[in-house]
C-alpha positions in Angstrom: 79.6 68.3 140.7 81.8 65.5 138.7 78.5 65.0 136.4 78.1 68.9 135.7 82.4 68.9 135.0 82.0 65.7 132.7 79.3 67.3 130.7 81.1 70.5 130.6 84.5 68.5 129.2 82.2 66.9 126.5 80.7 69.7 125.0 84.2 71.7 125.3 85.7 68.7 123.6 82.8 68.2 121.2 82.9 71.8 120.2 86.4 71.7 119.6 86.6 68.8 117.2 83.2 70.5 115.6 85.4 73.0 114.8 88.2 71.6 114.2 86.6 69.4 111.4 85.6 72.3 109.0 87.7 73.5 106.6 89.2 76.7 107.1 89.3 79.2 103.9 92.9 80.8 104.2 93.1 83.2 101.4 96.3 82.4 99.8 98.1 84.5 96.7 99.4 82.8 93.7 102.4 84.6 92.0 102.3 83.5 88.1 105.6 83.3 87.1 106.3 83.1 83.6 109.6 83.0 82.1 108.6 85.3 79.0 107.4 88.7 79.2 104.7 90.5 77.0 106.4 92.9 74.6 105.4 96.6 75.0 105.4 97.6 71.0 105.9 101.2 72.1 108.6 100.9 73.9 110.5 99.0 71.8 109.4 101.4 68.7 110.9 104.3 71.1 114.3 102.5 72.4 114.7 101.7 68.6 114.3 105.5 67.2 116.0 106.9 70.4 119.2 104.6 68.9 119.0 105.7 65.5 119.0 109.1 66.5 122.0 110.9 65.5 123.2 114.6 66.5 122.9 117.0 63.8 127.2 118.6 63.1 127.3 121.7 64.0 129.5 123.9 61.9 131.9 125.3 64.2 131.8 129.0 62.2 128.2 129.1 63.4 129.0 129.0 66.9 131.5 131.7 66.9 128.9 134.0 65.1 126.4 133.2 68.2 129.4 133.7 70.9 130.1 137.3 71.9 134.1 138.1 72.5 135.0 138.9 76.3 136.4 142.2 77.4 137.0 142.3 80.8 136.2 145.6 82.8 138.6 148.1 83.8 140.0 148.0 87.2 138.4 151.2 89.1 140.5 154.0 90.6 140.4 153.6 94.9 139.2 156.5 95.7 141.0 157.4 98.5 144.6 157.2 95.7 142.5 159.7 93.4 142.5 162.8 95.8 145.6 161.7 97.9 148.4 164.7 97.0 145.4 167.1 97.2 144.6 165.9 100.6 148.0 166.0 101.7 148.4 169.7 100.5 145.5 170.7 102.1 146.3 169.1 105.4 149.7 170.9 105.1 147.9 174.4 104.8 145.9 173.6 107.6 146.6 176.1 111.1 147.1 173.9 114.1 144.7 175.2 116.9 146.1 175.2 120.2 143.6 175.9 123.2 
């Protein structure tokens, strides 16, 4: 039994430093980092007319032409205050019922 363990040790041993010995292919990542940046010609053509722009003036006569004036509503009548005195006279013509 001490032969068959030996043996077994070796080739654990063996096949460990078998494997150990090849060279493992991590895949790494390599991040270029350069310190100037490729220009973007249409960009910088549009950041440059989007400066230049300037707002037409509006003429301040033309926007009170556009504008309506604001009249508010009148206030409605309550019902209830339109017919009040004829209510009341009615009520006072009324016969009381007694049963």
């Amino acid at each position: 039994r001490p032969a068959k363990m030996m043996r077994s040790m070796r080739v654990g041993s063996s096949l460990l430093v078998r494997v150990s010995s090849r060279t493992i292919n991590v895949p790494r990542r390599a991040f270029a980092i350069s310190a100037v940046t490729k220009a973007d010609l249409v960009q910088d053509l549009y950041l440059k007319e989007l400066k230049a722009y300037k707002l037409p003036k509006e003429d301040p006569a033309a926007a009170e032409a556009s504008v309506q004036k604001f009249n508010p509503p009148s206030a409605p009548k309550s019902p209830e205050e339109a017919n009040l005195a004829s209510e009341m006279q009615e009520y006072e013509r009324q016969t009381v019922e007694i049963e």
